[in-house]
HTML snippet that shows the backbone in 3Dmol.js (N, CA, C, O; Angstrom):
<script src="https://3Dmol.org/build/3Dmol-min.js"></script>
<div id="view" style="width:600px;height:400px;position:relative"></div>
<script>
const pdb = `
ATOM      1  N   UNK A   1     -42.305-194.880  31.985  1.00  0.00           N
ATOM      2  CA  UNK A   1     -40.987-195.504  31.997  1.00  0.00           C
ATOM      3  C   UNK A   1     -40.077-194.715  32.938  1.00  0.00           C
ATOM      4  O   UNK A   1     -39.913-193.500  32.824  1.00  0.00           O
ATOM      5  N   UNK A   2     -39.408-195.581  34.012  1.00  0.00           N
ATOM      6  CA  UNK A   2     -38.677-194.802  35.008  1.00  0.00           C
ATOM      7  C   UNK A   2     -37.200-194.450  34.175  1.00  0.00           C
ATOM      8  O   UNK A   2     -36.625-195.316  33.515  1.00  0.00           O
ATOM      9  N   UNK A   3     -36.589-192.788  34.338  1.00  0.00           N
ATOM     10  CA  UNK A   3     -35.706-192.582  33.927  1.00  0.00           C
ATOM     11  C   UNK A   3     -34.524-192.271  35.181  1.00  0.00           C
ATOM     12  O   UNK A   3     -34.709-191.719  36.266  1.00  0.00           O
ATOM     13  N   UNK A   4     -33.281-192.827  34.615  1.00  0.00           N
ATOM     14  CA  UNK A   4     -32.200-192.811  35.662  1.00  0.00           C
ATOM     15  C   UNK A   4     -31.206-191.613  35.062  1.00  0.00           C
ATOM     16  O   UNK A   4     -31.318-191.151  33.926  1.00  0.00           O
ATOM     17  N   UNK A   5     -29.917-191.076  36.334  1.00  0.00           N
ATOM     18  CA  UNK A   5     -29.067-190.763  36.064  1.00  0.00           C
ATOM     19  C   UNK A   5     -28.131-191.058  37.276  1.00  0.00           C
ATOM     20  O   UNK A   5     -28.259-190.875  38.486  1.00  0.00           O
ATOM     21  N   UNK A   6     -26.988-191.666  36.379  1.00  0.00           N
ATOM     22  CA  UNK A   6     -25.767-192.340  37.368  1.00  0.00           C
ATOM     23  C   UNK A   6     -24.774-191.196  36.833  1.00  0.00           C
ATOM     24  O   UNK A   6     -24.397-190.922  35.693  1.00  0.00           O
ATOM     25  N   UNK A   7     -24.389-190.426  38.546  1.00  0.00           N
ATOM     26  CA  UNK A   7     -23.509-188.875  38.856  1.00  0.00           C
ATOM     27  C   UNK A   7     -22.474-189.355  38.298  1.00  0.00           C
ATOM     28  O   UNK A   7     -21.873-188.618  37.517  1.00  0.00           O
ATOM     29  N   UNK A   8     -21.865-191.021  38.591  1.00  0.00           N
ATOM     30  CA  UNK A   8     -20.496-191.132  38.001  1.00  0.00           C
ATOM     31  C   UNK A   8     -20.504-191.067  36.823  1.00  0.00           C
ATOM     32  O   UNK A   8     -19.433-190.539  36.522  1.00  0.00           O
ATOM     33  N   UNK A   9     -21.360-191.396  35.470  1.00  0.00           N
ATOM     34  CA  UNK A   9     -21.509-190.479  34.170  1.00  0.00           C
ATOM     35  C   UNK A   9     -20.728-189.404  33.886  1.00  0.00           C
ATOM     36  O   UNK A   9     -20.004-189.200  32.911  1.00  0.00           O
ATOM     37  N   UNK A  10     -21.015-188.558  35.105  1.00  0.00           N
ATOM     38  CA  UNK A  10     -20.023-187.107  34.908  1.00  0.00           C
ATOM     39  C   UNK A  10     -19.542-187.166  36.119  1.00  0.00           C
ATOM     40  O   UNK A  10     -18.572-186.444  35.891  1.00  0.00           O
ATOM     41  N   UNK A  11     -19.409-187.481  37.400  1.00  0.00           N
ATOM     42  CA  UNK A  11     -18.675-187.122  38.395  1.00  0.00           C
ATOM     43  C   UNK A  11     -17.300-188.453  38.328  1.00  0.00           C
ATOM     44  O   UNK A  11     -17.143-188.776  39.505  1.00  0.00           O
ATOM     45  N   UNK A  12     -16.704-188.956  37.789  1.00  0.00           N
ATOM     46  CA  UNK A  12     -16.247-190.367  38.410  1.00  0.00           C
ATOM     47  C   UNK A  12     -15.752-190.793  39.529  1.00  0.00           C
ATOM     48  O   UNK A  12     -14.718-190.351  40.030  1.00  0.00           O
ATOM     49  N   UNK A  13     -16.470-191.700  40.011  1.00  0.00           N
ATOM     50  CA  UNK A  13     -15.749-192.083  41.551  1.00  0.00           C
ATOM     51  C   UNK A  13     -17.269-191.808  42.115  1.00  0.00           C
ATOM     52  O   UNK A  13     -17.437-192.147  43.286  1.00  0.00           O
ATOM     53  N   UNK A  14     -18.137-191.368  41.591  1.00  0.00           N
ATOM     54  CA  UNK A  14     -19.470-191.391  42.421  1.00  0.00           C
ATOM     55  C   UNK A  14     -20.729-191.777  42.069  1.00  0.00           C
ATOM     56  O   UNK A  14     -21.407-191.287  41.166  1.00  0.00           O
ATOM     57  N   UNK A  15     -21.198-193.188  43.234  1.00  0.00           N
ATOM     58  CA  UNK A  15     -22.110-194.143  42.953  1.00  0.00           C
ATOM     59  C   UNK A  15     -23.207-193.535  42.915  1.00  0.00           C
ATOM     60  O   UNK A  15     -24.011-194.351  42.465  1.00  0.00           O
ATOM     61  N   UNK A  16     -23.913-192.225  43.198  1.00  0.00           N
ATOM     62  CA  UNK A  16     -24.861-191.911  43.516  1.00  0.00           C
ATOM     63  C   UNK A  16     -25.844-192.074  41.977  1.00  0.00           C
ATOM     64  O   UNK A  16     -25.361-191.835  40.871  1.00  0.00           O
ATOM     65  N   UNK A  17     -27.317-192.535  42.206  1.00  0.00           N
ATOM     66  CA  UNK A  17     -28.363-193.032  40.849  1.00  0.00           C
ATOM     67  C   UNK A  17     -29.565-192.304  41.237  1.00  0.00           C
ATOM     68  O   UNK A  17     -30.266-192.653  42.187  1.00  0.00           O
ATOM     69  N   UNK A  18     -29.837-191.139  40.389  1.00  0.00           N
ATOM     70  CA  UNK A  18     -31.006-190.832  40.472  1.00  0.00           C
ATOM     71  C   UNK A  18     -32.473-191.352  39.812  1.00  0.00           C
ATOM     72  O   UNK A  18     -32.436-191.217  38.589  1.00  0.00           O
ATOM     73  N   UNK A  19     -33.092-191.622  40.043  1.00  0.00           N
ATOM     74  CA  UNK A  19     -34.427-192.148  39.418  1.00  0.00           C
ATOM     75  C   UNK A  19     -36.056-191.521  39.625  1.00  0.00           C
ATOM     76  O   UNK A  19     -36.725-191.245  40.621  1.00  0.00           O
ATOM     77  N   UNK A  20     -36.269-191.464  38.354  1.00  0.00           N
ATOM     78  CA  UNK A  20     -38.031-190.820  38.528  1.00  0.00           C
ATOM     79  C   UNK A  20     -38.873-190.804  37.676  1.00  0.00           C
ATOM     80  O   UNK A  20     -38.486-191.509  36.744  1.00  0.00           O
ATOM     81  N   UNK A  21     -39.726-190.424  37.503  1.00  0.00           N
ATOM     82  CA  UNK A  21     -40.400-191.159  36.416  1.00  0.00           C
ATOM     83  C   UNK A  21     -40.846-190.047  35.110  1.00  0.00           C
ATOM     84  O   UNK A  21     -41.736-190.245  34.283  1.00  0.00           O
ATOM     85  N   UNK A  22     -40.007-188.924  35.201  1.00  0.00           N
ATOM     86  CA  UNK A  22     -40.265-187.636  34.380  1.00  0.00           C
ATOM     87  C   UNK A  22     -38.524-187.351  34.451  1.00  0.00           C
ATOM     88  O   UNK A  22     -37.725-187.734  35.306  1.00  0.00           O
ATOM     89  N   UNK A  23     -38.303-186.574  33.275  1.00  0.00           N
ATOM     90  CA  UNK A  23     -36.745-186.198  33.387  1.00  0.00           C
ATOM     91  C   UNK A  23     -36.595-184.694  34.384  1.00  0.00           C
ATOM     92  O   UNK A  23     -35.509-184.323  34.831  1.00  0.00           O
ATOM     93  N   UNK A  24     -37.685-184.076  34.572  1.00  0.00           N
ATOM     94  CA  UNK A  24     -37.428-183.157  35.848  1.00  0.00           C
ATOM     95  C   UNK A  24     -37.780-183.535  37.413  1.00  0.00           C
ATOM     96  O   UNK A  24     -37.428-182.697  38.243  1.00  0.00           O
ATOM     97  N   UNK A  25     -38.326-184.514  37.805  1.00  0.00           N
ATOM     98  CA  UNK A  25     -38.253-185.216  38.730  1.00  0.00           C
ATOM     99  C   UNK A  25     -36.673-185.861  39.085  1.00  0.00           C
ATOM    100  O   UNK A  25     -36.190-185.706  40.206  1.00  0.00           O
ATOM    101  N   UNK A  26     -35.884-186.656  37.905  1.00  0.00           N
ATOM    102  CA  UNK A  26     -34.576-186.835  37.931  1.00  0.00           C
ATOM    103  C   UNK A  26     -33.725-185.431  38.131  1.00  0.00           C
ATOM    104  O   UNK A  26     -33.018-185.120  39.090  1.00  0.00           O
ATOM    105  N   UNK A  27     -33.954-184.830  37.168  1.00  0.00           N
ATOM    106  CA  UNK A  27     -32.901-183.524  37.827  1.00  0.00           C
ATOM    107  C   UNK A  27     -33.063-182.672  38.750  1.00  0.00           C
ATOM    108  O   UNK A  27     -32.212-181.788  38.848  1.00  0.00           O
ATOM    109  N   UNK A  28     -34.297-182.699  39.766  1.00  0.00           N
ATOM    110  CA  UNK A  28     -34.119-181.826  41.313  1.00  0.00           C
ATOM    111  C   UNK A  28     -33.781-182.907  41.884  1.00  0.00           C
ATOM    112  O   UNK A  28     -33.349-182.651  43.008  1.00  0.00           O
ATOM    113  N   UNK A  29     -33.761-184.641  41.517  1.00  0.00           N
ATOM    114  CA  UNK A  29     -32.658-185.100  42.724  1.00  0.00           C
ATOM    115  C   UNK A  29     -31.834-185.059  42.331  1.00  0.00           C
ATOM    116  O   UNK A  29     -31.061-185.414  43.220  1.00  0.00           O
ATOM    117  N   UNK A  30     -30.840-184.670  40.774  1.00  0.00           N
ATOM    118  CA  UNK A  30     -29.595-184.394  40.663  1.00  0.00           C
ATOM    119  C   UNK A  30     -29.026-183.444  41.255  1.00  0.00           C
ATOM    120  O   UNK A  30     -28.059-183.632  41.994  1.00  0.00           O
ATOM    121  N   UNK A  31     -29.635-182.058  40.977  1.00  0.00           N
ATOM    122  CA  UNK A  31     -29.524-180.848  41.468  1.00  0.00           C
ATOM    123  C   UNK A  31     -29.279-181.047  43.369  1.00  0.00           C
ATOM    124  O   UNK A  31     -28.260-180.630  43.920  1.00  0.00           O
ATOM    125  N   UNK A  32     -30.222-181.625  43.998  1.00  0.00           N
ATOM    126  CA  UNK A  32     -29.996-181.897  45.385  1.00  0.00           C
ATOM    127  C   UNK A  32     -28.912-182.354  45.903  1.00  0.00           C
ATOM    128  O   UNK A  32     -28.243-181.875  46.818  1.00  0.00           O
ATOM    129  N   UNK A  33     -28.636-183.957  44.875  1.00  0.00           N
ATOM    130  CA  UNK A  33     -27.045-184.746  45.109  1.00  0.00           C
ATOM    131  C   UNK A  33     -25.943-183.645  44.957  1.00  0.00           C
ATOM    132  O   UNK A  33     -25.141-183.464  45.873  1.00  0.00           O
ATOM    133  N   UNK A  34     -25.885-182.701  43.483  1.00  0.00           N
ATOM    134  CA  UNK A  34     -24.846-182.282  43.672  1.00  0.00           C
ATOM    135  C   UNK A  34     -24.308-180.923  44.309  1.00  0.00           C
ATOM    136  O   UNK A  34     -23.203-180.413  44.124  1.00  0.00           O
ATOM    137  N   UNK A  35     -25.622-180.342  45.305  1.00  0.00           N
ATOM    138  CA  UNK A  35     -24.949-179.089  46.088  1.00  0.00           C
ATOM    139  C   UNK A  35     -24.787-180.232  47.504  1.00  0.00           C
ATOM    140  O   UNK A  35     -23.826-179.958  48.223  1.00  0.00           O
ATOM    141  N   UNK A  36     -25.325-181.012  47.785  1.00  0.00           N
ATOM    142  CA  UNK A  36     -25.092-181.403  48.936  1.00  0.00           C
ATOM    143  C   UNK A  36     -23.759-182.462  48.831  1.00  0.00           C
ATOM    144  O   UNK A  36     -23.077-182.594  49.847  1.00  0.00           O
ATOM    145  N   UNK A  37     -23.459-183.071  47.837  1.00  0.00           N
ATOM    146  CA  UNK A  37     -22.275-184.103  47.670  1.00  0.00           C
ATOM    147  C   UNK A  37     -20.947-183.206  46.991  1.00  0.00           C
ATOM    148  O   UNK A  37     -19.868-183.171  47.584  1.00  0.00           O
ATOM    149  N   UNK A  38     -21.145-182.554  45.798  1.00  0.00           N
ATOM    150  CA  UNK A  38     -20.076-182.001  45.120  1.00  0.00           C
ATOM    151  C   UNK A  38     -19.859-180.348  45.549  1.00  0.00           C
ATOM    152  O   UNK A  38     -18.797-179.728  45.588  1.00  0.00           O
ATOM    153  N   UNK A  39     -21.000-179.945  45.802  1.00  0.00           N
ATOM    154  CA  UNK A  39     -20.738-178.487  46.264  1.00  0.00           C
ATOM    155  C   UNK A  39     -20.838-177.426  45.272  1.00  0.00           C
ATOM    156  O   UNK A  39     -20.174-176.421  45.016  1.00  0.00           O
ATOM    157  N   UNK A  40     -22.195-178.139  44.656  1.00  0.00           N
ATOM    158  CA  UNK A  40     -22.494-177.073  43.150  1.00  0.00           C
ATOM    159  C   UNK A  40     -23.284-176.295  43.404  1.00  0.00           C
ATOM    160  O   UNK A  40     -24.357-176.873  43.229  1.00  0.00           O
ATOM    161  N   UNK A  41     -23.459-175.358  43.704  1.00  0.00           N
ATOM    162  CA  UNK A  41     -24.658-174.186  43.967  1.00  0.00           C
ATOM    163  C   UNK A  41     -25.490-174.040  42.784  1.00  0.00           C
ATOM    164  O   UNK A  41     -26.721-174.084  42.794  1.00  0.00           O
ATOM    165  N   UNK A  42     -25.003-173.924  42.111  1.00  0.00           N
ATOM    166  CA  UNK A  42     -25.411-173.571  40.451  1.00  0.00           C
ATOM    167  C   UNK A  42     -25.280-173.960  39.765  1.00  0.00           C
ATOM    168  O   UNK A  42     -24.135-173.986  39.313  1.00  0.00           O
ATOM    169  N   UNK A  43     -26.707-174.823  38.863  1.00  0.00           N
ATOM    170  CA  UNK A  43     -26.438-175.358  37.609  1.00  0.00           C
ATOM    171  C   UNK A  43     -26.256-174.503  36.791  1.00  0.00           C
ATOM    172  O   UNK A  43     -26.811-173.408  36.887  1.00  0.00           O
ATOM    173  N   UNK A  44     -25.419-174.820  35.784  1.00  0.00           N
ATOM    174  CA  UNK A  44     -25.391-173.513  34.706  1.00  0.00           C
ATOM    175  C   UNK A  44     -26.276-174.526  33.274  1.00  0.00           C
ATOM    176  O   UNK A  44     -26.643-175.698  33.190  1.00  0.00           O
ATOM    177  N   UNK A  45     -26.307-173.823  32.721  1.00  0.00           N
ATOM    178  CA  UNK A  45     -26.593-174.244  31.167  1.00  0.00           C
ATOM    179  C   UNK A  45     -26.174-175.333  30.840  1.00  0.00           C
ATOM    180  O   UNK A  45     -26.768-176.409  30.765  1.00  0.00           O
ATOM    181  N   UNK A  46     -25.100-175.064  30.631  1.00  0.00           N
ATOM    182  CA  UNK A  46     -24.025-176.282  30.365  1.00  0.00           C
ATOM    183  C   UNK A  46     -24.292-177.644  30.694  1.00  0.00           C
ATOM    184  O   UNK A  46     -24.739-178.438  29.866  1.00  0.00           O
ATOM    185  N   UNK A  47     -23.939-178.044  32.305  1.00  0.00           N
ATOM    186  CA  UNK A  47     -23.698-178.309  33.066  1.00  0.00           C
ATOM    187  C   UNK A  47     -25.123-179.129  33.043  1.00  0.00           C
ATOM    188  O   UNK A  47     -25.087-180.341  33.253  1.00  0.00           O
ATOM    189  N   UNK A  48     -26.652-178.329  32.734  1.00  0.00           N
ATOM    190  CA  UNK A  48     -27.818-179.114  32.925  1.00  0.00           C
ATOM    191  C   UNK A  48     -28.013-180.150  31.326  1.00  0.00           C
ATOM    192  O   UNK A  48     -28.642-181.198  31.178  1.00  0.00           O
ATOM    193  N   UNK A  49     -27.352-179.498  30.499  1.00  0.00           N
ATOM    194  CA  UNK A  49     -27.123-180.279  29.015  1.00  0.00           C
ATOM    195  C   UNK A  49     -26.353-181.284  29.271  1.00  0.00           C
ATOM    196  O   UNK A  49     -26.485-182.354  28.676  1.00  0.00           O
ATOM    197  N   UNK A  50     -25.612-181.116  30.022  1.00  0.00           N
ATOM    198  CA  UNK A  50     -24.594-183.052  30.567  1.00  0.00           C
ATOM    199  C   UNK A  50     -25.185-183.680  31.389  1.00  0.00           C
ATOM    200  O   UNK A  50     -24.716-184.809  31.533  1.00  0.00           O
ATOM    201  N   UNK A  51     -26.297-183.376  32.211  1.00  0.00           N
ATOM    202  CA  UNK A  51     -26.826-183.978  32.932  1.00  0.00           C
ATOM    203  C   UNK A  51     -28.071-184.702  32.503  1.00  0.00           C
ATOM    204  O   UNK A  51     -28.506-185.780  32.906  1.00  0.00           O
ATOM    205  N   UNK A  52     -28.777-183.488  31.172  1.00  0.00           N
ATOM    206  CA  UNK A  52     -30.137-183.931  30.322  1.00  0.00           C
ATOM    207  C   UNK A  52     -29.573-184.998  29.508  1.00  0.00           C
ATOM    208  O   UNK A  52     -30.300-185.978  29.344  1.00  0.00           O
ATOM    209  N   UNK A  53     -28.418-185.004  28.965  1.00  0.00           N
ATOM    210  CA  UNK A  53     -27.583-185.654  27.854  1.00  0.00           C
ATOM    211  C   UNK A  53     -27.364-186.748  28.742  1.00  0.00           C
ATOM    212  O   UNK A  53     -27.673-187.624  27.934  1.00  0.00           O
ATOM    213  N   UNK A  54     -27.011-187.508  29.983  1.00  0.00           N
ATOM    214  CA  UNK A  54     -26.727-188.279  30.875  1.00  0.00           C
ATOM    215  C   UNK A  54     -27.425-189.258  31.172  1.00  0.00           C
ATOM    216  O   UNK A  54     -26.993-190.401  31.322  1.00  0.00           O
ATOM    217  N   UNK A  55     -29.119-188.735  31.340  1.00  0.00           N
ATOM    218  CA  UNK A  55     -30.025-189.064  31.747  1.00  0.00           C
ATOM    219  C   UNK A  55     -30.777-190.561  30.634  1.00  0.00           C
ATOM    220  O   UNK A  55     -31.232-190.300  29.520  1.00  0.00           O
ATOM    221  N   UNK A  56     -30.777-191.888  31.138  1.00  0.00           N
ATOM    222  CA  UNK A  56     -31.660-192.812  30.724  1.00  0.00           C
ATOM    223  C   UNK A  56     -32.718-193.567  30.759  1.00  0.00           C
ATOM    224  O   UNK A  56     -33.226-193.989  31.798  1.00  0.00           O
ATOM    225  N   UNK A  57     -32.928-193.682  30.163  1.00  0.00           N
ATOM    226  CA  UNK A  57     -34.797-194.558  29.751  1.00  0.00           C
ATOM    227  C   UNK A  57     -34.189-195.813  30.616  1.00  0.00           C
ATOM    228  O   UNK A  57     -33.052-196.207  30.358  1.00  0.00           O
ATOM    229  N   UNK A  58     -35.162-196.586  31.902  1.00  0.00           N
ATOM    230  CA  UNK A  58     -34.995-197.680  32.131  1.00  0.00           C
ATOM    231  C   UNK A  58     -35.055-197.447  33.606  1.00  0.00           C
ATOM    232  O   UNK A  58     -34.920-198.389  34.386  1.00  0.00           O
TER     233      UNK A  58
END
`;
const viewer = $3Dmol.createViewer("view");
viewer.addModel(pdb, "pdb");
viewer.setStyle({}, {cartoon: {color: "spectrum"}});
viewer.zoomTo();
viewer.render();
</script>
């Protein structure tokens, strides 16, 4: 089952949708979108719990 994450979830104002078919496949293209779009160097803890928490079946 392919899992998504839409950045505007937590960024608002940004269309960007990650998709893959494992939830760590989704978060190195999150991780990618957001040092190259938002300018995050570093996920922290936190930060990967809003993104794991973000993340949907479909």
């Amino acid at each position: 089952m392919t899992k998504t994450l839409a950045c505007g979830d937590l960024m608002p104002g940004c269309d960007f949708v990650a998709e893959g078919e494992s939830e760590d496949e989704v978060l190195a293209k999150a991780a990618a979108h957001a040092k190259a779009a938002h300018g995050i160097e570093e996920v922290t803890e936190d930060l990967a719990a809003k993104v794991k928490a973000a993340i949907k079946d479909g």
